[in-house]
C-alpha positions as CSV (number, residue, x, y, z in Angstrom):
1,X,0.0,0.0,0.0
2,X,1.2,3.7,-1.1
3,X,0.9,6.2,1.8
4,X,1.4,10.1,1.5
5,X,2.4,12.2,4.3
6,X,4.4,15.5,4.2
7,X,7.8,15.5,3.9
8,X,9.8,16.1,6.8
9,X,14.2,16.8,7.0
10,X,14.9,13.1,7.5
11,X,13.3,12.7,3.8
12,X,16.3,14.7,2.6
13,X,18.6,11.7,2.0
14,X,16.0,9.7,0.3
15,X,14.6,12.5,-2.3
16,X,18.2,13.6,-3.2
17,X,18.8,9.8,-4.2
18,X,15.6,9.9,-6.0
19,X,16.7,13.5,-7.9
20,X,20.2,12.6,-8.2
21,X,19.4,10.3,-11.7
22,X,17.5,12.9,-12.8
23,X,20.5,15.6,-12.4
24,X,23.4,13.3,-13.8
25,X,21.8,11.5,-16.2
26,X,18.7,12.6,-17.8
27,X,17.2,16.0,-19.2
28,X,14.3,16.0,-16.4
29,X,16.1,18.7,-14.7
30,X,18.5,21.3,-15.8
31,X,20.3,21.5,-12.7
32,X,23.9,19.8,-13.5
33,X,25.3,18.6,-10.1
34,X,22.8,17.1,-7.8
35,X,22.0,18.3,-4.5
36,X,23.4,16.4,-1.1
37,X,20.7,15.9,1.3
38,X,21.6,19.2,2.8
39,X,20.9,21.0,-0.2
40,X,17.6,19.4,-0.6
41,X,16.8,20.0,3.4
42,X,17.6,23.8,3.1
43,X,15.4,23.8,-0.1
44,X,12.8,22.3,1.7
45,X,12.8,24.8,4.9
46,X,12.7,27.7,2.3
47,X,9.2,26.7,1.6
48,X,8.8,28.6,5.0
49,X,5.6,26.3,5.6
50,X,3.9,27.8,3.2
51,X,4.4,25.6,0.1
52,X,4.2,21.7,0.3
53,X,7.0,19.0,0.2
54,X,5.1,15.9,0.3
55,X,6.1,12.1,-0.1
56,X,4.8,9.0,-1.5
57,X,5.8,5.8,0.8
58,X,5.5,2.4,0.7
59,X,3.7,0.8,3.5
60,X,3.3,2.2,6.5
61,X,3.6,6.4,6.6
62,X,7.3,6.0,7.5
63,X,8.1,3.5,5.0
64,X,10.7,3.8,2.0
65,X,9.9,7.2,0.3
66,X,9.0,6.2,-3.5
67,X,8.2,9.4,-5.2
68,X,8.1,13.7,-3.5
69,X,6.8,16.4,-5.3
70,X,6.3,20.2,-4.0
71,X,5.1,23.5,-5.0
72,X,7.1,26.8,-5.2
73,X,6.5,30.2,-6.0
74,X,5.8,30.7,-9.7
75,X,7.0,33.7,-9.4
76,X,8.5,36.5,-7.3
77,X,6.5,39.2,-7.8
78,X,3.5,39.7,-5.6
79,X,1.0,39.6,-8.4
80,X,1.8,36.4,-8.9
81,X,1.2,34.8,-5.2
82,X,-1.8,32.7,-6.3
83,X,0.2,30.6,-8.9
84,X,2.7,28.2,-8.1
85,X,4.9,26.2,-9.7
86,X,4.7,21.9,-9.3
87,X,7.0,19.3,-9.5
88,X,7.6,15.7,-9.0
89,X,10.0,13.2,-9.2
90,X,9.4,9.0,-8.9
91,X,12.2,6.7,-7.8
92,X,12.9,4.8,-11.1
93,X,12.1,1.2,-8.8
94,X,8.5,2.8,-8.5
95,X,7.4,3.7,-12.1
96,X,4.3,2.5,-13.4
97,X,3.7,1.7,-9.8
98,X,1.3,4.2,-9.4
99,X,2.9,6.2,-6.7
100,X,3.2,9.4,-9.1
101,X,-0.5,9.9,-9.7
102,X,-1.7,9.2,-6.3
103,X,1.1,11.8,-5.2
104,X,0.2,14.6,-7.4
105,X,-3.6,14.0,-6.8
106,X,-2.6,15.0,-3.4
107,X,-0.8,18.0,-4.2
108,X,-3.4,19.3,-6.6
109,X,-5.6,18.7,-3.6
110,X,-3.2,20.5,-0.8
111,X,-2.8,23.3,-3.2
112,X,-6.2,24.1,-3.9
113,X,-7.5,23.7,-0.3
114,X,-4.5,26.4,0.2
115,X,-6.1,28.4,-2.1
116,X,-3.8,28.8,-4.6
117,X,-5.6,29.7,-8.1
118,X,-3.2,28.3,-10.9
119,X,-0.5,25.5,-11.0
120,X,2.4,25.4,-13.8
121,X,4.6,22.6,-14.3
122,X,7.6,22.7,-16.8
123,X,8.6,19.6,-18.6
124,X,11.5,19.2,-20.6
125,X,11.0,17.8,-24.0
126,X,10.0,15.0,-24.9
127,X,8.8,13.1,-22.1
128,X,6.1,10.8,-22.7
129,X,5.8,10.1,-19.0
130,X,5.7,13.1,-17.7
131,X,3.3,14.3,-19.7
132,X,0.9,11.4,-19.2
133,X,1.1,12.3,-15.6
134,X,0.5,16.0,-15.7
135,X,-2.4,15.6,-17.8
136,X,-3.7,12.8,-16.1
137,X,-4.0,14.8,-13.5
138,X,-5.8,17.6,-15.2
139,X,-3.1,19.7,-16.7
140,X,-3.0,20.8,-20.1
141,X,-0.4,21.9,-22.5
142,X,-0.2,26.4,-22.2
143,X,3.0,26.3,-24.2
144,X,6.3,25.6,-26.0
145,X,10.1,27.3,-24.9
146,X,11.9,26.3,-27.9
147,X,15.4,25.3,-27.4
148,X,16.0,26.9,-23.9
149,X,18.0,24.9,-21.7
150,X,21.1,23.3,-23.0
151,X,22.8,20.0,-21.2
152,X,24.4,17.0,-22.6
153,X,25.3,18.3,-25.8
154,X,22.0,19.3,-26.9
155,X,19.4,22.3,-26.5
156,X,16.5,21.1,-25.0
157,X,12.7,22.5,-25.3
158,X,10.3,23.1,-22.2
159,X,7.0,22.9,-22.8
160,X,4.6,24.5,-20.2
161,X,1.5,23.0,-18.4
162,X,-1.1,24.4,-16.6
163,X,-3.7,23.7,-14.0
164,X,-6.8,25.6,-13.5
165,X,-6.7,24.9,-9.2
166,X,-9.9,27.0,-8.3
167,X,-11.6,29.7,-9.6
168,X,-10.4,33.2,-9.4
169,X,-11.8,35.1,-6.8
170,X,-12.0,39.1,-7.0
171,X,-10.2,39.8,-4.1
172,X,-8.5,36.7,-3.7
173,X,-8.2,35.8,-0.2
174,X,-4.1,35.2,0.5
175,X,-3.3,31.3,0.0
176,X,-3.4,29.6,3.8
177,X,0.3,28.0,4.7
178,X,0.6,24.0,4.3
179,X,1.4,24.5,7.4
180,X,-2.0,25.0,8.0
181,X,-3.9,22.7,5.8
182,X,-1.4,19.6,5.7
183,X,-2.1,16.9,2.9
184,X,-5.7,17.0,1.7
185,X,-6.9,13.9,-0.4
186,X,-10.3,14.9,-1.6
């Protein structure tokens, strides 16, 4: 059974392993040296409570962590405090093992109970996966960035995806910390 709980710093060790593939070896991430777990526990306490680090385990809550995906800022500007950015990375010994979807499910669902209006989620190009996922989970495709990241010997595209989280309200009411809502599974 798949559990998901948040993320807490003794996760750091196992989500760094779980990035690190994604850093030396593929084009998921742009990043070109991968993160030590204290890299990826300061980036997790910069979240400040209130964006979500959340984990997919196997078995019981504490169980091997399988898959983590979060939410930052979209961007910095003010405006923009309503949209966030997602991502999410599976342990390669859990693909196809369902541990992604129910993972993001939850994070859509955190996010939006948060009140936070928009997701965007970059993929770098192509990925059949990943793009399975994303729209599996309601995303759809806002856009290309042609040739905009350039690692092993090749410029790479980025295409953009989108998710609608909630309606816009006008005045939006200021998105509520995850510190506040914790997971949500609706």
């Amino acid at each position: 059974m798949i559990a998901i709980r948040a993320a807490t710093p003794d996760d750091a060790a196992a989500i760094a392993a779980i990035y690190a593939p994604h850093v030396l070896i593929g084009a998921a991430s742009f990043e070109e040296q991968a993160p030590d777990t204290r890299t990826i526990a300061r980036r997790m306490a910069a979240s400040e409570g209130l964006y979500p680090w959340i984990v997919a385990t196997q078995g019981e809550a504490r169980g091997g962590v399988l898959a983590y995906a979060y939410a930052t800022a979209f961007h910095s500007r003010a405006a923009y405090r309503w949209s966030v950015e997602t991502t999410i990375y599976v342990a390669d010994a859990a693909q196809q093992r369902g541990a992604g979807r129910l993972l993001y499910e939850a994070l859509v669902d955190t996010l939006t109970a948060q009140g936070f209006t928009q997701a965007i989620a970059r993929i770098a190009l192509p990925n059949d996966a990943s793009i399975a996922l994303h729209e599996g989970v309601g995303f759809r495709r806002a856009g290309v960035q042609r040739e905009i990241g350039f690692k092993h010997g090749r410029w790479i595209d980025v295409g953009l995806w989108q998710r609608e989280l909630a309606q816009p309200a006008t005045p939006p009411a200021e998105p509520r910390p995850f510190t506040d809502t914790g997971v949500v599974r609706d």
